[in-house]
N, C-alpha and C positions, 0 to 999 in steps of 0.2 A: 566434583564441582557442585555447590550448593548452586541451587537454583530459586531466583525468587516467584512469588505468586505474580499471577496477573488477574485475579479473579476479581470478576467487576471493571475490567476494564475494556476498553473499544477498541479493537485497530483495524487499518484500514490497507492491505501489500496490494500495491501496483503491480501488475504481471505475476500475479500471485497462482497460475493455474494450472506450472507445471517447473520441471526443473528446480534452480534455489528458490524461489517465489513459494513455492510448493511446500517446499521444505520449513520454509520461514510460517507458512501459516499453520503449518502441521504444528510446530512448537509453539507457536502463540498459542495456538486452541489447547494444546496437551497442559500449557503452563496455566491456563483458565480464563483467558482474554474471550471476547464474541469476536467473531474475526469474520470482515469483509475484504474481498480480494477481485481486482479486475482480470480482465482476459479481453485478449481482441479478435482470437480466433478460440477454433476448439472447445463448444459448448458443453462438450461430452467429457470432456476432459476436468472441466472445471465444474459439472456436475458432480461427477464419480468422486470429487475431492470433498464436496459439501457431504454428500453421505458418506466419505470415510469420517468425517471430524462429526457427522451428528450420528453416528452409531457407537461413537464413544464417549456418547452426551455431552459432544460440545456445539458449541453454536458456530455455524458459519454461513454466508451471505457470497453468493458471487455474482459480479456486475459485468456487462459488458459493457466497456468504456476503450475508446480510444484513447491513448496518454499523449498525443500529439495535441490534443481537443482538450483545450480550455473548459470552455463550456459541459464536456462529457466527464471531466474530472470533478468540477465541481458539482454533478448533479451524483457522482460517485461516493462524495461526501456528504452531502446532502441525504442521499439514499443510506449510506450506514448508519447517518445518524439518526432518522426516524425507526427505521430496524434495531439497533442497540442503542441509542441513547449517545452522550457528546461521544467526540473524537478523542481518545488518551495517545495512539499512541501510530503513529504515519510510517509505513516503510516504503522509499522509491525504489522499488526493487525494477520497471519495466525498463527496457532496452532491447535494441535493436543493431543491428551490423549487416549493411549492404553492401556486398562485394562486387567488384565488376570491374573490366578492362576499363581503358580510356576512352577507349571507339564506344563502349556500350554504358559506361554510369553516366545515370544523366542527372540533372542539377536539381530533378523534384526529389531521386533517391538521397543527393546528398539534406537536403534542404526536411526531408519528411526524419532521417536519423536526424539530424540538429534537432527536430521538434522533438521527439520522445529522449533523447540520451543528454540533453543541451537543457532545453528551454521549459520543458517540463518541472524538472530539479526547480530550478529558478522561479516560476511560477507558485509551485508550492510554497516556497520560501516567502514571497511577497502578495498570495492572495490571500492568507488568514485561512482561520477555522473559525468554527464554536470554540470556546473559553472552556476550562473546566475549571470548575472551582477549586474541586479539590486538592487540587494537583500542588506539587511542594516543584518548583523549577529544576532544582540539584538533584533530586530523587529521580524525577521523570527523562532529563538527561541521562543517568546512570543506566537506567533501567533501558532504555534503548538501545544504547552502544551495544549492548554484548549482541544485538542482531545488524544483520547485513547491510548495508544502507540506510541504518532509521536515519529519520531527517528530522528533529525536533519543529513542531510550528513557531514560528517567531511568537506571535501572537498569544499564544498559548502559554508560553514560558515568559511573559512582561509582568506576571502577578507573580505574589508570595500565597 
């Protein structure tokens, strides 16, 4: 499988700090992207990821951000984009699953998954990025897909 460059490019994986999150930014950085990635636990974890991807001379950025949190998400983008420059290329990789009887799930555990697995996705969809100029719409669609959950920004992809 040919693979294409990413070099010069920005992305930003949600729940990126361990498991497929982990793995998605491992290839982003290997394929040449600067690559910022959240976490809402486990700081050590998503350390120990920044020094494997910059001892291989790439760049990476890890945020703690809740994905339930409007406001922590956008300041997640906000922060990679003064760290590398616009946003090219979003992956919703974070999720959650609360398991529990009847007697014991309670209505914040249901209501806190609806924010990160729900509401989240949605939110990215309808709060915009930065613009890139560069970007061609058909190309940058393309170039996503072949990773886990990219979510093109609406916003992003309304230019030629």
């Amino acid at each position: 499988m040919q693979t294409k460059s990413f070099k010069g490019r920005v992305a930003l994986v949600t729940g990126g700090s361990r498991g497929i999150g982990a793995g998605i930014v491992r290839r982003l950085a290997a394929d040449g992207a600067s690559v910022a990635f959240t976490y809402s636990s486990s700081p050590e974890k998503a350390l120990e990821l920044v020094h494997e991807i910059e001892s291989t001379g790439g760049k990476a950025l890890s945020l703690k951000a809740d994905s339930a949190s409007a406001e922590q998400l956008r300041a997640a983008v906000a922060r990679t984009a003064e760290a590398f420059g616009t946003l090219d290329i979003f992956v919703s990789n974070a999720g959650i699953l609360t398991r529990g009887t009847i007697d014991s799930y309670t209505l914040e555990d249901f209501d806190r998954m609806v924010a990160i697995n729900v509401r989240a996705r949605l939110r990215r969809y309808s709060g915009g990025c930065p613009t890139n100029e560069r970007r061609r719409p058909d190309r940058a669609h393309r170039q996503q897909h072949r990773y886990s959950h990219c979510l093109p920004w609406r916003k992003c992809l309304q230019h030629d």
